[in-house]
C-alpha positions as CSV (number, residue, x, y, z in Angstrom):
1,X,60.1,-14.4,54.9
2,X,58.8,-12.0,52.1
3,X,60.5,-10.0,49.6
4,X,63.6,-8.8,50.1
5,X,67.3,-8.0,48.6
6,X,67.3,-11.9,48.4
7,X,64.6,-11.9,45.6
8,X,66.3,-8.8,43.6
9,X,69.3,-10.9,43.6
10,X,67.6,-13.6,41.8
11,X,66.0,-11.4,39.3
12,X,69.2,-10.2,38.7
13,X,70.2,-14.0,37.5
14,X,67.0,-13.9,35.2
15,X,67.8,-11.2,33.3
16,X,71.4,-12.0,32.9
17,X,70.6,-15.3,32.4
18,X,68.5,-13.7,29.5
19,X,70.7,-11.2,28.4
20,X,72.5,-14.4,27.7
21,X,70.4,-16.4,25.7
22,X,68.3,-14.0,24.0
23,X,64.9,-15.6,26.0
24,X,63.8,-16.3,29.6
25,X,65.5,-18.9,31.1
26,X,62.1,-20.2,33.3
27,X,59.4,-18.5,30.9
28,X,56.2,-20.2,31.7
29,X,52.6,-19.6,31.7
30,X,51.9,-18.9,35.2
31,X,53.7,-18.8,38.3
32,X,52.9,-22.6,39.5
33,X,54.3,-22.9,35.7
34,X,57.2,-21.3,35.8
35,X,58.2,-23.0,39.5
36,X,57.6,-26.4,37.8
37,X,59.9,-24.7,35.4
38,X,62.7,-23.8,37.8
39,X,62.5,-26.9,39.7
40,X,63.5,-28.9,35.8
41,X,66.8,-26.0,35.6
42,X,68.4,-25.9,38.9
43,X,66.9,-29.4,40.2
44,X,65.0,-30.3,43.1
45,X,65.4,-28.3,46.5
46,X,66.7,-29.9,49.0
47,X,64.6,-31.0,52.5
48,X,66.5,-27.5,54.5
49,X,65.3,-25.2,51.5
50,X,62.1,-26.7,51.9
51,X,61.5,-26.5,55.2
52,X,63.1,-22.3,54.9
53,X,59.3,-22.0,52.6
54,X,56.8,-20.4,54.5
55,X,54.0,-21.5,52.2
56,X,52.1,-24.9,52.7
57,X,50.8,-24.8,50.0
58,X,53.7,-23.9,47.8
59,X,56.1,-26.2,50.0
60,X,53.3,-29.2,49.0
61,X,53.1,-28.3,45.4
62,X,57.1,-28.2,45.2
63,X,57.3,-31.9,46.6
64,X,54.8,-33.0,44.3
65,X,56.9,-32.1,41.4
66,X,59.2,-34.7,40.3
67,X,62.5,-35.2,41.6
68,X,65.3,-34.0,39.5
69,X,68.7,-33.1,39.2
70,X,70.1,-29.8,38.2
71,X,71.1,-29.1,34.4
72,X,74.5,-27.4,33.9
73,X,74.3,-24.1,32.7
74,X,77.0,-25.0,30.1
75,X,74.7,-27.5,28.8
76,X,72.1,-24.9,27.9
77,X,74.2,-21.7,27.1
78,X,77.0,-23.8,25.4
79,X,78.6,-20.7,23.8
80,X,78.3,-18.4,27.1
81,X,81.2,-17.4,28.8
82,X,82.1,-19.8,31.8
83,X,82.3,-16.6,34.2
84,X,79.3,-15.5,33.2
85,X,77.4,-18.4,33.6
86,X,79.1,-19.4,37.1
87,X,77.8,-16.0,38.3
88,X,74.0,-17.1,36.7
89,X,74.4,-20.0,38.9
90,X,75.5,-18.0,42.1
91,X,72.6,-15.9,41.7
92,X,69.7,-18.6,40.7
93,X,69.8,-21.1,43.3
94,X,66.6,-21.7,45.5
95,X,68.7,-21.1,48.8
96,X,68.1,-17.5,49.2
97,X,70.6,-17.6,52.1
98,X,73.2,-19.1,49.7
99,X,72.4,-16.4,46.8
100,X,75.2,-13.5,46.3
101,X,74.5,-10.6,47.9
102,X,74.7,-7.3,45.2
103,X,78.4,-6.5,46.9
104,X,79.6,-10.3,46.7
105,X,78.0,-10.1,42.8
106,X,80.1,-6.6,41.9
107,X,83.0,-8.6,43.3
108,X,82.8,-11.3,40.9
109,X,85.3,-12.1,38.8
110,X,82.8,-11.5,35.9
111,X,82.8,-8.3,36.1
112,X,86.3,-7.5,37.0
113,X,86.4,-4.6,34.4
114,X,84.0,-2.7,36.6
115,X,86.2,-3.9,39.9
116,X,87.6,-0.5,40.6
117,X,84.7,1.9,39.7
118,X,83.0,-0.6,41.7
119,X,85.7,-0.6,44.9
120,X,83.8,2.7,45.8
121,X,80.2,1.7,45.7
122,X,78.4,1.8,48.6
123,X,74.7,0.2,48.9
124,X,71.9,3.0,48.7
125,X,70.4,3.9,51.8
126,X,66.9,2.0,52.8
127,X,64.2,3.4,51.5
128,X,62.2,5.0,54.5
129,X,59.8,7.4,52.7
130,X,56.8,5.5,53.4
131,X,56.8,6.1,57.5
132,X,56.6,9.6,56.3
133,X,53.8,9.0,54.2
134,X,51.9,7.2,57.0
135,X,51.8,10.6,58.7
136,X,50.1,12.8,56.4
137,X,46.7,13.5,57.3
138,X,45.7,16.3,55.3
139,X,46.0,18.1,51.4
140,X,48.1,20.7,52.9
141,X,51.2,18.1,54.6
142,X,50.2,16.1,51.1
143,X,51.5,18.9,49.2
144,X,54.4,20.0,51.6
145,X,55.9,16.8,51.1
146,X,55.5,16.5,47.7
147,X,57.1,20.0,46.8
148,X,60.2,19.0,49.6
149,X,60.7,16.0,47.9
150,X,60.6,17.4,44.5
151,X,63.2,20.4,45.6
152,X,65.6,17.3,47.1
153,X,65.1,15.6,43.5
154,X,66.1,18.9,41.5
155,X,69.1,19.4,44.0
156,X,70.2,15.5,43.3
157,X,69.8,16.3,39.2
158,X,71.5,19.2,39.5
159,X,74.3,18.1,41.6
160,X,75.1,15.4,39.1
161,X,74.8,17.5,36.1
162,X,77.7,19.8,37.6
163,X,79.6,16.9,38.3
164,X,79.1,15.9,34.4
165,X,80.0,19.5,33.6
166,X,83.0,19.5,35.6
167,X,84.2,15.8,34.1
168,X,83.7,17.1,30.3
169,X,85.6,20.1,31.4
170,X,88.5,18.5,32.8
171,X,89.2,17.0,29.1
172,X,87.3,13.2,29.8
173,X,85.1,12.5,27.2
């Protein structure tokens, strides 16, 4: 259905799967590469993730590929931390619909040192500049929008370094 918090999710498991082991964990040299790639790691999808592709042509190249079954991420990060590497899994799988949302990742028990500053955390608000942007029409409202959103930036920066002021001055370092 296009990109979406889905696909952030997975490059989430990317990079954590290559924080992990110090290189990319479907590196290849193009993108029909790096599916064949990703199809050898977590296996072959099955017929209700295929049929969830909108893509003919990359729902034909994907059966083409040979069938296989899905390595255990213990088998190629031996020395990674189980938790770790469950969450990896949780976040690579080809079922977009089955991936962790960024809430059900912060709850993981992973990252259970980060549990309670994460309790808090609330997802950002949708990004809804660009309908804004759709309605300027001249230099002038180019400008006026510019400058307003550059005074709401400085606002942000300086509401955050008084908050940083205000921690160092209660004695937190």
């Amino acid at each position: 259905e296009g990109y979406g918090p889905e696909m952030d999710m997975w490059s989430v498991g990317c990079i954590l799967a290559e924080l992990i082991a110090g290189a990319p964990i479907f590196g290849g040299k193009d993108y029909v590469d790096q599916i064949a790639r990703i199809n050898d790691v977590l296996g072959s999808p099955s017929q209700a993730v295929l049929d969830k592709i909108g893509s003919e042509r990359a729902k034909t190249y994907i059966k083409s590929l040979p069938n296989m079954p899905a390595v255990p991420l213990e088998k190629l990060y031996p020395n990674a931390n189980p938790e770790a590497l469950d969450l990896v899994a949780k976040l690579l799988t080809w079922d977009p619909d089955q991936r962790l949302t960024a809430e059900q990742a912060l709850r993981h028990p992973w990252l259970k040192a980060y549990h309670e500053s994460n309790a808090h955390w609330q997802p950002p608000q949708p990004f809804d500049k660009f309908a804004e942007v759709e309605f300027i029409h001249s230099l002038r409202q180019f400008k006026s929008s510019l400058q307003r959103e550059a005074d709401e930036m400085r606002m942000e920066l300086e509401e955050l370094e008084r908050e940083e002021l205000e921690h160092l001055g209660n004695g937190a370092h």
